[in-house]
N, C-alpha and C positions, 0 to 999 in steps of 0.2 A: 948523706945521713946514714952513719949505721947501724945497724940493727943488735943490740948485745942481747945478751942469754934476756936480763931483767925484762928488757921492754918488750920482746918477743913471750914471756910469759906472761906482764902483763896487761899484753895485746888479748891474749886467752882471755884473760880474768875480765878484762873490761867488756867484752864480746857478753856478758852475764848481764849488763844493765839494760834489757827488755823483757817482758813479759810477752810468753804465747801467747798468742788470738788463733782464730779460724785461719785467718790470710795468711799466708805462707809468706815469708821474705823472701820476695825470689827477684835474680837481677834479668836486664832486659838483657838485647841481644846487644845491643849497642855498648851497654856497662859491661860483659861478661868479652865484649871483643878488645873494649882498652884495657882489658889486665895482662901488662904482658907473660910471655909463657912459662917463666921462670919464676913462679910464684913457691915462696917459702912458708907464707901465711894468709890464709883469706877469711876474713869473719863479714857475716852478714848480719844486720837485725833488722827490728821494725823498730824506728826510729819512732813513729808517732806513740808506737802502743806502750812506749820508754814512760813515758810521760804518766801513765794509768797504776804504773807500779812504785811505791815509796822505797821497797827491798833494795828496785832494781835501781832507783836516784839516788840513794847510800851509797851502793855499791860501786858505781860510777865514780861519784866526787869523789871517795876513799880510793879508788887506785888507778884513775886516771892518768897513763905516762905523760908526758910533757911532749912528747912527738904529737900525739892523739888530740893535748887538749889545745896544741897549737892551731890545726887545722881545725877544729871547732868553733876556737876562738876568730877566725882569719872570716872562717864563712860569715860567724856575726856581724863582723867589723865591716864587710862589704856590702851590707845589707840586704844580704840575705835573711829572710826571718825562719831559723831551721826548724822551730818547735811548730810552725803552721804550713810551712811549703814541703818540708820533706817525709817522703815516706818510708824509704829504705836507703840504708847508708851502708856501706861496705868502705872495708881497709884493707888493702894488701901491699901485704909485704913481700917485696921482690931483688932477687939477684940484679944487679945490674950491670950493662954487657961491659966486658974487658974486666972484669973483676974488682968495679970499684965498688964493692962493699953490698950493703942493700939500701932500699929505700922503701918508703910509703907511698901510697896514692891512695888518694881517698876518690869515691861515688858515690854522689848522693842522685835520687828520682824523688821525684814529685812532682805539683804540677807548680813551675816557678815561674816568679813574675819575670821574665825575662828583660822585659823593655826596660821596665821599673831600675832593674839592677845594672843595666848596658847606659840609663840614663844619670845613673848613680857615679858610674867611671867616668862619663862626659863631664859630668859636675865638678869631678876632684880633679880633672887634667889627667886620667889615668891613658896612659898611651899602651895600647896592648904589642904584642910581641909576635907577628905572623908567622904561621909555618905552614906551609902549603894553604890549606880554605880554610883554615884554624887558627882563633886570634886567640893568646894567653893573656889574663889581666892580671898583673900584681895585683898584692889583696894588700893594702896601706905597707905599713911597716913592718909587718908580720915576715915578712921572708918567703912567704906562699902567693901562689899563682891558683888560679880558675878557668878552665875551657868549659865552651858549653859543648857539647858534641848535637844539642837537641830543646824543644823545649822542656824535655820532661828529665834530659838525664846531662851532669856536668860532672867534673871529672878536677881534682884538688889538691894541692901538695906543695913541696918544694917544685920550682923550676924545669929541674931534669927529671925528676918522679912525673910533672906533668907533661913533657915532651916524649919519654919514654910511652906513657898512658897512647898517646896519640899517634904516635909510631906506630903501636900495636894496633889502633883502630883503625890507622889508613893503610893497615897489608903492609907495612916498611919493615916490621921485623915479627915474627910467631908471636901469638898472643893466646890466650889461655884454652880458649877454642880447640888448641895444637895441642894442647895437654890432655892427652888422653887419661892419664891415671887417674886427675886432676877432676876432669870430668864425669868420668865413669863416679867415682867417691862421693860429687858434688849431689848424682840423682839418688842418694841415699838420705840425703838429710836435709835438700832445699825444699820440702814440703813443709818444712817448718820454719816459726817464725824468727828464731837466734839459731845459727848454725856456725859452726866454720871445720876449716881443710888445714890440715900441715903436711908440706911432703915430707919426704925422708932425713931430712936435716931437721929441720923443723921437728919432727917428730922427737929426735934425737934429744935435742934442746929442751925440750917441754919433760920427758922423762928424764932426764938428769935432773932436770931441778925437782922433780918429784920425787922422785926415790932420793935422794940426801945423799947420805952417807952410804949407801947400799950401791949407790952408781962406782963406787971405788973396788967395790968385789968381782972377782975374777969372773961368777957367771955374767955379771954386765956387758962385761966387753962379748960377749958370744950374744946378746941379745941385743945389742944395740948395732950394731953389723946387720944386724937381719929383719930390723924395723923397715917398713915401709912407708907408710902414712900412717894419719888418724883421721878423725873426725867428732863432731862432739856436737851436740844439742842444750838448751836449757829452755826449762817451762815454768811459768812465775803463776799460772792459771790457778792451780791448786797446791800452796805451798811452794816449795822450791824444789826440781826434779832437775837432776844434771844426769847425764847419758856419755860417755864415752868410749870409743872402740881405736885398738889401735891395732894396724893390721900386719901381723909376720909372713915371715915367707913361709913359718911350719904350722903344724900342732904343737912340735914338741917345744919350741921356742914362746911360743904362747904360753903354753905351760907353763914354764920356766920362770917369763917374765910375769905370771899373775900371783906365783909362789915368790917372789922376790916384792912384789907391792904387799903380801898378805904378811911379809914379815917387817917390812917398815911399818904396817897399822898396827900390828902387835908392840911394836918397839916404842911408838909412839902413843899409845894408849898408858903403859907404863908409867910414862912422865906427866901426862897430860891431865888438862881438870875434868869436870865430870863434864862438863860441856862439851869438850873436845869429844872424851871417851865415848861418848852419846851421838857427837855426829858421824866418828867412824863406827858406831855401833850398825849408824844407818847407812853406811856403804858396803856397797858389794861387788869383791871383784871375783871374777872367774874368765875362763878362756873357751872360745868355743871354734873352731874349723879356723883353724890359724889365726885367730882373734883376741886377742885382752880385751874385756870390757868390765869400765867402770859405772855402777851408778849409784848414784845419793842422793835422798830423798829428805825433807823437812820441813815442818810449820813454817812459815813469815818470822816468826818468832825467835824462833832458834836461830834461824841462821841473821838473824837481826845481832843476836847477841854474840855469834861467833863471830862475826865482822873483826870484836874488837879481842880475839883471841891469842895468845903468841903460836898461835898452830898457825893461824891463816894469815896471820904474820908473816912465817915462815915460810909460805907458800909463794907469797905474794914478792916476797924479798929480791 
């Protein structure tokens, strides 16, 4: 499976359909060990607390990729029942070894019927796939497989997404744990309930499609060479609050890159309705100790009707 600019940005955007609570989305050790190490994108939510916000089920069905809503669909279809057994779902996107491309894997926890769903495969003739103490089950016709690694935590994908998954869990190849950057990044924003990480490609990816037409000017190329990571939050508790930091190796590039997003809002204000005009009214970027950060705050409301905007259209495109 690979990964193009579109679905890796709206892997971002989809990452947007949970609402903060208290409980922090946070994965176990067991889920954080099968993501192998060469992660491009990781998004976490609270999948139950998905469920409490209308914002956030809009925003979902609206730009749901087709990688994303496969393995959703796969989980239903094996009976699993997701809107009552799972509590936190993660997706990441990863390189995979020898350079074929990248791929997905999805984790889900909760506390799942396990018998229920091993007596479900019995039922259909479903023959699993062994790799070492780990059985893989096709999930029907879907093209996707399931391992349980536990009863609280399973592991979801194409075939090789889920082989690779398991690799990483039983020490056969580096797994996220090995990622230092990766990690370090992660203790800054896994206290919250919608989170995610892009490394340095990833990062790259995500801002090209943001800045438009501005990624084609000469300072770009000086700032996207010097992108490291990001990170990013959203909270549905009170209105709509998005948080993002993307981290350079300067000040001065920081700089740079928050003066090159201040002039696509302007440029885009321009043309835009008042709706638009009004949500970048409500965003703020600045740079702080080699940092870009963006954030955007808005009623239920507003960004209800910016859904069906040609800005976040273009965003999402």
């Amino acid at each position: 499976m690979n990964i193009g600019k579109k679905t890796l940005l709206l892997m971002s955007v989809v990452s947007i359909m949970a609402p903060t609570l208290l409980i922090a989305a946070q994965l176990s050790s067991d889920g954080k060990a099968a993501i192998p190490h060469d992660v491009q994108q990781l998004i976490v939510v609270d999948y139950r607390a998905m469920q409490n916000s209308q914002a956030a089920m809009d925003l979902k069905d609206r730009v749901l990729p087709p990688e994303l809503k496969r393995l959703e669909t796969a989980m239903k279809s094996s009976g699993l029942k997701v809107d009552q057994d799972a509590d936190t779902l993660a997706f990441a996107a990863f390189r995979a070894p020898g350079g074929d491309g990248a791929r997905i894997v999805g984790i889900a926890q909760g506390q799942f019927h396990t018998r229920e769903l091993l007596a479900n495969f019995a039922k259909q003739k479903t023959k699993p796939i062994v790799l070492r103490n780990n059985s893989i089950y096709p999930m029907g016709s879907s093209g996707m497989s399931v391992a349980f690694l536990n009863q609280t935590t399973m592991v979801f994908g194409d075939k090789d997404a889920v082989k690779a998954s398991l690799d990483a869990r039983d020490g056969m190849t580096p797994n996220f744990m090995s990622n230092g950057d990766m990690v370090n990044e992660m203790a800054a924003v896994d206290s919250r309930a919608v989170w995610s990480l892009l490394d340095q490609k990833g990062t790259q990816t995500m801002m090209k499609s943001v800045l438009g037409d501005a990624a084609q000017l000469a300072d770009y190329d000086t700032v996207r060479n010097r992108m490291k990571s990001s990170r990013y939050t959203m909270d549905f508790q009170n209105g709509v609050k998005f948080d993002m930091a993307v981290v350079m190796s300067d000040t001065v590039t920081a700089a740079t890159a928050a003066t090159l997003m201040k002039g696509v809002s302007l440029m885009r204000k321009t043309s835009g309705t008042p709706l638009e005009k009004s949500a970048l009214d409500q965003t703020t970027i600045d740079s702080n100790s080699g940092t870009l950060t963006v954030d955007y705050s808005s009623s239920d409301s507003q960004f209800a009707s910016l859904l069906n905007s040609p800005l976040f259209q273009s965003v999402v495109r």
